[in-house]
C-alpha positions as CSV (number, residue, x, y, z in Angstrom):
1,X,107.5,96.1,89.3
2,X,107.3,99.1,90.9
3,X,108.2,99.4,95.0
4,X,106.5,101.4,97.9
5,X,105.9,101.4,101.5
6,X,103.1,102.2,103.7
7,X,102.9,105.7,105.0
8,X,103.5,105.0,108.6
9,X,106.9,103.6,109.0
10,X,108.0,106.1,110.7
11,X,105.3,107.4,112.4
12,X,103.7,105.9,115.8
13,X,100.1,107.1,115.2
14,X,98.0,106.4,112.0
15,X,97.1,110.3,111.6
16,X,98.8,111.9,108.5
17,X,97.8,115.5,107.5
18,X,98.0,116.5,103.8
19,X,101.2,118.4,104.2
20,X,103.3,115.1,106.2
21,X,102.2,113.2,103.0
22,X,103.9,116.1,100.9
23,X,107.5,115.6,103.3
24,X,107.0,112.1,103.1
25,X,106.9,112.0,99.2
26,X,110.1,113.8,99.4
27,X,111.6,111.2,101.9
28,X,110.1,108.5,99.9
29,X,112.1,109.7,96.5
30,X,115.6,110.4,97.9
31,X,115.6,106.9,99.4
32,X,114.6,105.7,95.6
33,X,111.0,104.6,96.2
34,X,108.2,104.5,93.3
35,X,105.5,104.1,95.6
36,X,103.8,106.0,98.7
37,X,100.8,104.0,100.2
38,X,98.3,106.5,101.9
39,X,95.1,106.2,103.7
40,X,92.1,105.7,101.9
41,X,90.2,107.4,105.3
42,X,92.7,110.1,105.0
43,X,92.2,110.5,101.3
44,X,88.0,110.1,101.8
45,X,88.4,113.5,104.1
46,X,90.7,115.4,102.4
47,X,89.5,118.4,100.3
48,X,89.8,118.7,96.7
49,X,92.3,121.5,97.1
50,X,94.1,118.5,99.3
51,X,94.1,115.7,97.0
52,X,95.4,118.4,93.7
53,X,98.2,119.6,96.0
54,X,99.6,116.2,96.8
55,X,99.0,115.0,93.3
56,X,101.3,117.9,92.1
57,X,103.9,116.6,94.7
58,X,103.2,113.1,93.4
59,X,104.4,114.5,89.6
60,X,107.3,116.4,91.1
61,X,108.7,113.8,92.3
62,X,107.7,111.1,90.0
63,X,106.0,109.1,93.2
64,X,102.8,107.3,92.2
65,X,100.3,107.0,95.0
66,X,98.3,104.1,96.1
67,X,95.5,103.9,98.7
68,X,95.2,101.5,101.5
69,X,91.8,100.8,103.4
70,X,91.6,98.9,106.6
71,X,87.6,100.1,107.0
72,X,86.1,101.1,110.3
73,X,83.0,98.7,111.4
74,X,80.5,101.4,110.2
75,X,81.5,100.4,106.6
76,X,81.1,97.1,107.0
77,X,80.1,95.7,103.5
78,X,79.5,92.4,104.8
79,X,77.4,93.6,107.9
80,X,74.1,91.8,108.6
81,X,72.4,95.8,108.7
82,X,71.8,97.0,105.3
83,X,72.2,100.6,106.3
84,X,75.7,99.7,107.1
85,X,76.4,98.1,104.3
86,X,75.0,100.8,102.1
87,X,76.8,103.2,104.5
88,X,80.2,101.6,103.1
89,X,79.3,101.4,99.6
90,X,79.3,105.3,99.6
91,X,82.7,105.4,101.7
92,X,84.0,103.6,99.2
93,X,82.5,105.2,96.0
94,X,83.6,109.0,97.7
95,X,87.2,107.0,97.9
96,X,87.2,106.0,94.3
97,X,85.8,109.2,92.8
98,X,88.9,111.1,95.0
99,X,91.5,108.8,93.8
100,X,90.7,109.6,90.3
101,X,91.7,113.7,91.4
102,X,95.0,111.8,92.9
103,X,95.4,109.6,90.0
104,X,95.9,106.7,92.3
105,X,95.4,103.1,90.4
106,X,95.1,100.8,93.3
107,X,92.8,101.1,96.5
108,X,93.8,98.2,98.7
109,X,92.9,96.6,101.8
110,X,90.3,94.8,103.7
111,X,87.6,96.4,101.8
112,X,85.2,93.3,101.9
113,X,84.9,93.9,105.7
114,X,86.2,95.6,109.0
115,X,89.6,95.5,110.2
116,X,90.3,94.5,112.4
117,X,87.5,91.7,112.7
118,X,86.2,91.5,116.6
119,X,84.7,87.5,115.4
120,X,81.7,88.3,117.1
121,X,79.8,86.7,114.1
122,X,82.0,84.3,112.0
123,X,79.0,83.1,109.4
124,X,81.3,82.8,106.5
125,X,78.8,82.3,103.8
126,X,76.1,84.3,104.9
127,X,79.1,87.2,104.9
128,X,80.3,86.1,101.7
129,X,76.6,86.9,100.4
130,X,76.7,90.3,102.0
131,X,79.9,91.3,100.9
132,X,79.9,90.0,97.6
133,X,76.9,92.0,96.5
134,X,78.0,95.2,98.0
135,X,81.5,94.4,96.3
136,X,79.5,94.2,92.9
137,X,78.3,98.0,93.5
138,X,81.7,98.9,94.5
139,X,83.4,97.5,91.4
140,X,81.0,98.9,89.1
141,X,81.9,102.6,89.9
142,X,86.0,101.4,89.9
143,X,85.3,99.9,86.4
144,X,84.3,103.5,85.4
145,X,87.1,105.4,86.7
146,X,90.0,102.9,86.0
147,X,90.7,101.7,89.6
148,X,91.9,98.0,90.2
149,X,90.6,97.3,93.7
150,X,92.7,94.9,95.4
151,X,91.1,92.7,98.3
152,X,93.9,91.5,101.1
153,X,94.3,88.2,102.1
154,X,94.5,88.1,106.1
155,X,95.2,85.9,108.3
156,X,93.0,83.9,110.6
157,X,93.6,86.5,113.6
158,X,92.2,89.3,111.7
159,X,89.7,87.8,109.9
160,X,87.7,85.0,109.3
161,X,86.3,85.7,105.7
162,X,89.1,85.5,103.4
163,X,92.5,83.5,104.6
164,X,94.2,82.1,101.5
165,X,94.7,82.9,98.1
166,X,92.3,80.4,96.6
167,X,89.5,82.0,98.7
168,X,90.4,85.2,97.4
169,X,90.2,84.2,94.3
170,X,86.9,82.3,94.9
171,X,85.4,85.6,96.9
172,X,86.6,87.2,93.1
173,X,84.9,85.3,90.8
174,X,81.7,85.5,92.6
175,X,82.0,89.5,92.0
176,X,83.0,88.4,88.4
177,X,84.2,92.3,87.7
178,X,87.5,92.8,85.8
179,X,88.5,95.6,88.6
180,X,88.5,93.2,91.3
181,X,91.6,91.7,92.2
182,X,93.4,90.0,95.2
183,X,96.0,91.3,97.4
184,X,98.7,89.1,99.1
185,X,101.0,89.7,102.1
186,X,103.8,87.5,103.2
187,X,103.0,88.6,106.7
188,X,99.6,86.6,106.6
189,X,100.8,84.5,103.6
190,X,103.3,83.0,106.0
191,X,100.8,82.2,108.9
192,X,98.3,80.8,105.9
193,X,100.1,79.6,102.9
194,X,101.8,76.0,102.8
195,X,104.1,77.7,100.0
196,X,104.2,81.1,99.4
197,X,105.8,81.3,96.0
198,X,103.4,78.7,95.0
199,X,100.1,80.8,96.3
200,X,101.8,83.7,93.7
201,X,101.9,81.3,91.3
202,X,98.4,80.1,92.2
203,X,97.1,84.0,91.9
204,X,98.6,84.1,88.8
205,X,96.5,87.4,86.9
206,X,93.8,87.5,89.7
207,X,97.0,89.4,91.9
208,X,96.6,93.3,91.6
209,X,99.0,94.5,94.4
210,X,101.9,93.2,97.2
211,X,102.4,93.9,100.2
212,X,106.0,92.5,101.8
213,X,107.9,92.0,105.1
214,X,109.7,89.5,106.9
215,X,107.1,87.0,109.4
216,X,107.4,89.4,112.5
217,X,106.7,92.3,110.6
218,X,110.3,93.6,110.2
219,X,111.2,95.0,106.6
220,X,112.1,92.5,103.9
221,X,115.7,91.2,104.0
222,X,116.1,91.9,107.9
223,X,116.3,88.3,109.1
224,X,115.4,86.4,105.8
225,X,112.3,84.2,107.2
226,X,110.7,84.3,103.9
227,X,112.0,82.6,101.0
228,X,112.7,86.2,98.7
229,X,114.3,84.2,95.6
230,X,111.5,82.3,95.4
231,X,108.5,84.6,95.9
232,X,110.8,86.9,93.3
233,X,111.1,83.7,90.5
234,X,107.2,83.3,91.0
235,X,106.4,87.1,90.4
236,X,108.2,86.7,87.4
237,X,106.9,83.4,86.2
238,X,103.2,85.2,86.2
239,X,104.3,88.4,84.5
240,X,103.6,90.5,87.7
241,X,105.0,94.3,86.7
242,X,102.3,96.3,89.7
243,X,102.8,97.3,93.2
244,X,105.5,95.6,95.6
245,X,105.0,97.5,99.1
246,X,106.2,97.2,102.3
247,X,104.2,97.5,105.4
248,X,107.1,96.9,108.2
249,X,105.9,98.3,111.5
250,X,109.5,98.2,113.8
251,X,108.0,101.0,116.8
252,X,106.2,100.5,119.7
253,X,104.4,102.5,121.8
254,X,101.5,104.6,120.1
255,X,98.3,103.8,118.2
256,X,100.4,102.0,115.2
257,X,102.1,99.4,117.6
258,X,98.5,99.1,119.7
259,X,96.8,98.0,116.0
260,X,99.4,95.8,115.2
261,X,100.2,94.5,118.2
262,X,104.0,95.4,118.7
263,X,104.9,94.7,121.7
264,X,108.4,95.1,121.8
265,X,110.5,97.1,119.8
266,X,112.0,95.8,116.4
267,X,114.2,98.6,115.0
268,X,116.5,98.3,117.8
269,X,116.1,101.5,119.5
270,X,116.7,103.4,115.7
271,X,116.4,107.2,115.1
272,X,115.3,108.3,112.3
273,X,118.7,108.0,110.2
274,X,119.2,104.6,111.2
275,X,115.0,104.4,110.1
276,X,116.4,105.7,106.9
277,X,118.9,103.3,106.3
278,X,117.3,100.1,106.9
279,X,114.7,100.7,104.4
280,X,117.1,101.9,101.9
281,X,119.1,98.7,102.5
282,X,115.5,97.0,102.3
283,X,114.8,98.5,99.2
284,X,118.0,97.3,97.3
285,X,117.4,94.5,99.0
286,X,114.2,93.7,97.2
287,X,115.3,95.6,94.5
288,X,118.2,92.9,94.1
289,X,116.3,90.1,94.9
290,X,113.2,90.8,92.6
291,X,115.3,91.6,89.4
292,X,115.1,88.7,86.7
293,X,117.6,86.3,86.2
């Protein structure tokens, strides 16, 4: 397995120019991290200058790169307007075609969708339709250029079309292509799941990436409400080796906090060394935790 964490852990806004990405490599690989997760908005804008700058980082530093998507309502592949939905199938083909010049291997997210959802319309199967044919495009282009495409599991607060595992799964076998994955999250497994380790289990080859963190969002190993043996035993009983990143979110205040709704702040009133030092501890945490007995 190889371990990451989202881009904006430190940051209070979800902006990140090309050259912050470049620092945060650097931050990323003195604390010991494999992974950086960017934005796949932020990667669908920048230039191909950009993308060959930050890859050279990337081999400097031995720090592979992959690419997170929570997609804006205009790309909406499961919208009931077709010009939407063809509107997102280009988003997301741009988005493949510029990972490729980054040599990132996993885009992520709610890419079946919007996040996050505003439940105006909650037709699950006439969604599913929608979705799963735009999906089919989608993968088709990712099955060219070697991308895994990893669709995330959410909870029933930010979505209504894909809650658990085994409709993951379902949603993926309906796009029957090999690129399409699933994504869990312990956040959303938590709220979801009646066993967590047991949905990993459930997943089995169908799981292309991780995301972790404790059930309020702190960084694995903070308060131990998730069962971390476990979940660790079942990633190893399926032969996971891809992606384990975090997406703690500790600040308030800011468009970060306003998206995920903190409220209250979590890294109890941490500057950035101390920001430093708990996901180092995190990461040895998981590090630890995750190794194979």
């Amino acid at each position: 397995m190889k371990f990451g964490t989202l881009y904006s852990y430190w940051n209070k806004d979800w902006d990140c120019e090309p050259q912050e990405y470049a620092t945060l490599i650097e931050r990323l690989a003195g604390l010991g991290f494999d992974i950086l997760e960017v934005s796949a908005d932020h990667v669908y804008k920048m230039t191909e200058n950009e993308l060959l700058q930050l890859r050279e980082k990337c081999e400097q530093y031995k720090m592979l790169i992959t690419t997170n998507s929570g997609p804006a309502p205009e790309y909406d592949l499961a919208s009931a307007n077709p010009q939407v939905r063809a509107r997102g199938i280009d988003y997301f083909r741009t988005i493949l075609e510029k990972m490729v010049i980054l040599q990132s291997p996993t885009l992520a997210g709610a890419i079946y969708s919007y996040w996050p959802c505003d439940f105006v319309n909650t037709d699950k199967q006439l969604a599913w339709d929608r979705s799963i044919e735009a999906m089919k495009a989608i993968a088709e282009t990712a099955e060219n250029v070697g991308i895994t495409i990893a669709l995330e599991v959410l909870n029933r607060n930010e979505t209504y079309i894909m809650n658990t595992c085994e409709e993951g799964i379902a949603y993926c076998e309906r796009v029957g292509s090999k690129a399409v994955k699933i994504l869990l999250d312990t956040y959303h497994m938590n709220i979801e799941e009646d066993n967590l380790a047991q949905a990993v289990k459930t997943a089995g080859n169908w799981l292309g990436h991780l995301h972790v963190g404790e059930c309020n969002r702190k960084l694995p190993g903070m308060n131990n409400s998730i069962d971390w043996p476990a979940l660790g035993a079942a990633l190893h009983e399926i032969g996971y080796d891809k992606g384990v990143v975090m997406e703690p979110f500790l600040l308030t205040g800011g468009a970060v906090a306003q998206s995920i709704r903190v409220w209250r702040d979590l890294s109890t009133q941490a500057n950035d060394a101390d920001m430093d030092r708990y996901i180092g501890e995190s990461l040895q945490f998981l590090r630890t935790t995750f190794a194979k007995k």
